[in-house]
N, C-alpha and C positions, 0 to 999 in steps of 0.2 A: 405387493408393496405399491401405495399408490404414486402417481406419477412424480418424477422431480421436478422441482422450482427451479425459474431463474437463482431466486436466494443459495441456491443448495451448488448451484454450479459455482454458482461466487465464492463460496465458502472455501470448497475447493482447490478453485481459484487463488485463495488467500493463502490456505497452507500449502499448497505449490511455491509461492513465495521465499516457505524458509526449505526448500528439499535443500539437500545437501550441506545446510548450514553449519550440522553438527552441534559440537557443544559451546554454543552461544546465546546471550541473552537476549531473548527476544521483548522488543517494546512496542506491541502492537496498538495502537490506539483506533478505539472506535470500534463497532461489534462485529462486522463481517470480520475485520485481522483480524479481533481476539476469539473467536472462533472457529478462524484456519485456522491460529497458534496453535492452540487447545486440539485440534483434527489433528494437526502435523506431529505433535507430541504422544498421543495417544497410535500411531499409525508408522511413517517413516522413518523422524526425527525424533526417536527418545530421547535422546540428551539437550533436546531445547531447553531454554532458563526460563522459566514462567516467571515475569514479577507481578505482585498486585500496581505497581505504578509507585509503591511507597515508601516501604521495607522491606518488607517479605518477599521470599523466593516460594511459588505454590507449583503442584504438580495439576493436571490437566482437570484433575475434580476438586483443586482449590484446599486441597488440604498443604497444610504448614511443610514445607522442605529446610526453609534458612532462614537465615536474618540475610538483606542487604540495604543498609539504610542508603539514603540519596547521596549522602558523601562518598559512600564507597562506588557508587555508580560512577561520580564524580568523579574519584580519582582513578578508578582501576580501569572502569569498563568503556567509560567515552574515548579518552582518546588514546585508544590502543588498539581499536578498530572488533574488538568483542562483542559487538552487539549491532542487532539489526532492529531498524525502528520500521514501523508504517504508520505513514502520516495522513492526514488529508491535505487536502490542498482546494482553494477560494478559486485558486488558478493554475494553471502550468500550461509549460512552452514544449518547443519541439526540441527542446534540450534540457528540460527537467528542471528549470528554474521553477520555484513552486512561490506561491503568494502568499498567505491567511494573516496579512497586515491592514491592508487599505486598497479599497476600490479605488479609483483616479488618480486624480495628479497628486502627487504624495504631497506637494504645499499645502492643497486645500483637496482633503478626497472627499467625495461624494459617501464614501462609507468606511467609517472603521471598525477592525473589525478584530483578531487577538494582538494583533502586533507579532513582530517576528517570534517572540517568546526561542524557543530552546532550537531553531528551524537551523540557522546558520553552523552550529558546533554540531546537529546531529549529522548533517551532509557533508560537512568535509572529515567527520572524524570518524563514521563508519558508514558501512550499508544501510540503502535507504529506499523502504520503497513508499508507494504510492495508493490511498484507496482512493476510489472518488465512486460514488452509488448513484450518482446522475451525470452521464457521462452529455456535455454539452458543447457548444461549440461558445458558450459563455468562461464554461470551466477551462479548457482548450483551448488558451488564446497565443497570438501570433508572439505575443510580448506581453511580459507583465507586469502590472501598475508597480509593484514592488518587489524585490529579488527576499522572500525569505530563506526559503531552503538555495542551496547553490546548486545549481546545472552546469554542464559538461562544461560549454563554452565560458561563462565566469573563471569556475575552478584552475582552469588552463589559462586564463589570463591573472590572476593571483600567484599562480605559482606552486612550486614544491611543498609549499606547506600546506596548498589546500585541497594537492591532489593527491599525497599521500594513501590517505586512507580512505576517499574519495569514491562514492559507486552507488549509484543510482540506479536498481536494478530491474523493479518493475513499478508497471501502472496497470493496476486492475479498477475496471470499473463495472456498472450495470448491464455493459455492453460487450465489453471486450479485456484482453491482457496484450498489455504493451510492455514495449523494453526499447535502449537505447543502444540498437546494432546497428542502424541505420546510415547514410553518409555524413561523417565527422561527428561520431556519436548523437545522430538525431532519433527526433523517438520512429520507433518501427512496431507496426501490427503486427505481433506475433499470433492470435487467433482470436475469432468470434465466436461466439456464447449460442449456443445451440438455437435457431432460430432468429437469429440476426446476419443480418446481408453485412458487406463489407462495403457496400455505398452505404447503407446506415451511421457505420461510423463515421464513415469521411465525410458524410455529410453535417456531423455533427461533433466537427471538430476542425478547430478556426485556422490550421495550419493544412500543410500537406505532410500524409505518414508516410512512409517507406511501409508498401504494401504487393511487395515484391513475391514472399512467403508466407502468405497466412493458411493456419490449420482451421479447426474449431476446438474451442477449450473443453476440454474429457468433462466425460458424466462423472459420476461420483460411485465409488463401489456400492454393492452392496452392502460390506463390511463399515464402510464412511458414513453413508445412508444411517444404519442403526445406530452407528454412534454419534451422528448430526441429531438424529429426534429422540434417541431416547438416555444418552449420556450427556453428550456439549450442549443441546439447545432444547431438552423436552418442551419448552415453554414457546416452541415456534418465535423468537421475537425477531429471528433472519428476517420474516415477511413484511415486519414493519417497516425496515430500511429499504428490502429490494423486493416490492409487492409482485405476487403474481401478476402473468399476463392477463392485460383483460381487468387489474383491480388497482389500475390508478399509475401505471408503469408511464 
């Protein structure tokens, strides 16, 4: 079997994400999650909810399971804490405030960019994690231009309504898998990507982590292997988003 890809650890990486979620919908946006989705369902997590993003409920090869139109997401699965999303983020803190509104000063920003869109109701109303494929200290910042999804410290000054169902669980990137164990839920290095150093990251992330316990993030079976190239992604298109080493990382 030839050599694994960064892409392929990521992947991994992402359906690690949902272990233990059980039977809940998963909303993974962007191709590394919907490709752990699709890992984790065929592999640990049978009872994940596939959705296409619109109505339908699909199983790991995309064929037809259900109906779930967006109102029913709406009413049943947002806020009752059934469902885990993975988002990207423009930005995030060392407390999991995430950005994808506007670069700078929110009066006059230098860049706009989705606006909060669905970011605020999916963090306080269930689990939330995090992709980011270029893991920077631009992405990574101290503070950010605009609060879309909500981080620990926010949520806790809001209140009971918005810590409820509230939990920010992970941050996977090109680089590494973070979580918010850290002192007063800050984000902390949970492990590095097989061939990256742990100054790497710190260097390339605009805060300070809680890097107190880092591992390195696991290979991928051989069983995950076969079903990354020749079931979930025969089409290689992992390597677009997280190029091999050496092809533009």
């Amino acid at each position: 079997m030839s050599e694994i890809t960064r892409a392929e650890v990521c992947a991994v990486a992402c359906a690690e994400i949902f272990r233990g979620d059980g039977e809940i919908t998963a909303s993974p946006m962007g191709l590394l999650p919907s490709i752990g989705a699709k890992l984790a369902r065929l592999t640990f997590e049978p009872d994940l909810i596939l959705s296409d993003g619109e109505a339908f409920l699909l199983d790991a090869d995309g064929v037809l399971e259900g109906w779930q139109p967006f109102r029913k997401v709406l009413d049943i699965v947002v806020p009752h804490g059934k469902r885990h999303v993975v988002m990207g983020a423009n930005q995030i803190d060392r407390y999991g405030n995430q950005n994808i509104s506007a670069i700078g000063d929110h009066g006059r920003p230098a860049r706009m960019l989705l606006g909060v869109r669905g970011a605020p109701g999916n963090t306080v109303n269930h689990r939330t994690s995090y992709w980011a494929p270029k893991h920077s200290s631009r992405v990574f910042v101290e503070t950010v231009d605009v609060v879309s999804g909500v981080g620990y410290d926010n949520a806790a000054k809001a209140g009971p309504a918005a810590t409820k169902y509230h939990d920010i669980h992970r941050v996977v990137t090109n680089l590494a898998v973070l979580d918010f164990a850290g002192p007063d839920k800050s984000m902390r290095l949970v492990s590095v990507h097989p061939g990256v150093s742990v100054e790497e990251v710190t260097h390339n992330t605009g805060f300070a982590l809680d890097t107190s316990d880092v591992t390195e993030t696991r290979l991928p079976t051989a069983d995950e292997l076969r079903l990354l190239r020749e079931v979930v992604d025969p089409r290689n298109t992992r390597d677009r988003e997280v190029p091999p080493a050496g092809a533009g990382q």
